[in-house]
Legacy VTK file of the C-alpha trace (Angstrom):
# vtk DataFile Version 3.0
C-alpha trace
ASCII
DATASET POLYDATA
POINTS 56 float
-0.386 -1.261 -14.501
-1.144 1.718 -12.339
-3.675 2.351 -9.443
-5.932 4.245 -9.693
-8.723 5.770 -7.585
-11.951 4.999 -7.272
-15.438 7.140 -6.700
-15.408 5.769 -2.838
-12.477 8.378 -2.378
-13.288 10.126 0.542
-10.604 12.865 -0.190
-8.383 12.330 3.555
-5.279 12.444 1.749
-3.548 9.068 3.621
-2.637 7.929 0.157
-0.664 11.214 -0.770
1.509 11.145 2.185
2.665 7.759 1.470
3.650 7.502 -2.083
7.112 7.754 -2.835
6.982 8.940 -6.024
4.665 12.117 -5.220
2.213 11.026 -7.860
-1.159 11.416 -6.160
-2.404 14.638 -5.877
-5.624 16.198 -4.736
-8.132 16.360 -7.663
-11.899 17.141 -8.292
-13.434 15.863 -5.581
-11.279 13.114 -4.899
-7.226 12.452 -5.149
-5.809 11.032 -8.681
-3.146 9.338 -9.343
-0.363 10.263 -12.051
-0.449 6.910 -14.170
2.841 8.499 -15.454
4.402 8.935 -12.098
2.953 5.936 -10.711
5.900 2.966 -10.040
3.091 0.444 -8.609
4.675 0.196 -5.387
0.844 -0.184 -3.831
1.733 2.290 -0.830
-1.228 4.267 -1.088
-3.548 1.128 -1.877
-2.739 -0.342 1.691
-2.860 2.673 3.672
-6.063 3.818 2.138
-9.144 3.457 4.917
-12.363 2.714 2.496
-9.914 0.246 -0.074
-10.897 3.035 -3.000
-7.347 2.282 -4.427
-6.569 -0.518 -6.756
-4.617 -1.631 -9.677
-5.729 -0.103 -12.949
LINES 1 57
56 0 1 2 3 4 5 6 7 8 9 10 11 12 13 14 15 16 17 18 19 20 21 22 23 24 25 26 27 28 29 30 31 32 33 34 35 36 37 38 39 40 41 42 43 44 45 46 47 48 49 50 51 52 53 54 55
């Protein structure tokens, strides 16, 4: 299952400096995560700030 990001995203970018697989990337308005390259390692879900990162 892979996390995903929430509406609360306030779009600092902690998440996409942490994830090892390079699967979160700046979107519209807020990051998204790459379900494909996602390997549920939960990097970006702990270093997020406002907890809008959780499993899918």
């Amino acid at each position: 299952m892979a996390y995903v990001i929430s509406d609360e995203c306030l779009s600092c970018g902690s998440c996409e400096s942490v994830c090892p697989n390079e699967a979160i990337a700046e979107g519209d308005g807020k990051y998204e995560i790459d379900p494909e390259k996602c390997i549920e390692c939960g990097s970006c879900a702990d270093t997020c700030p406002v907890s809008a990162i959780s499993q899918e």
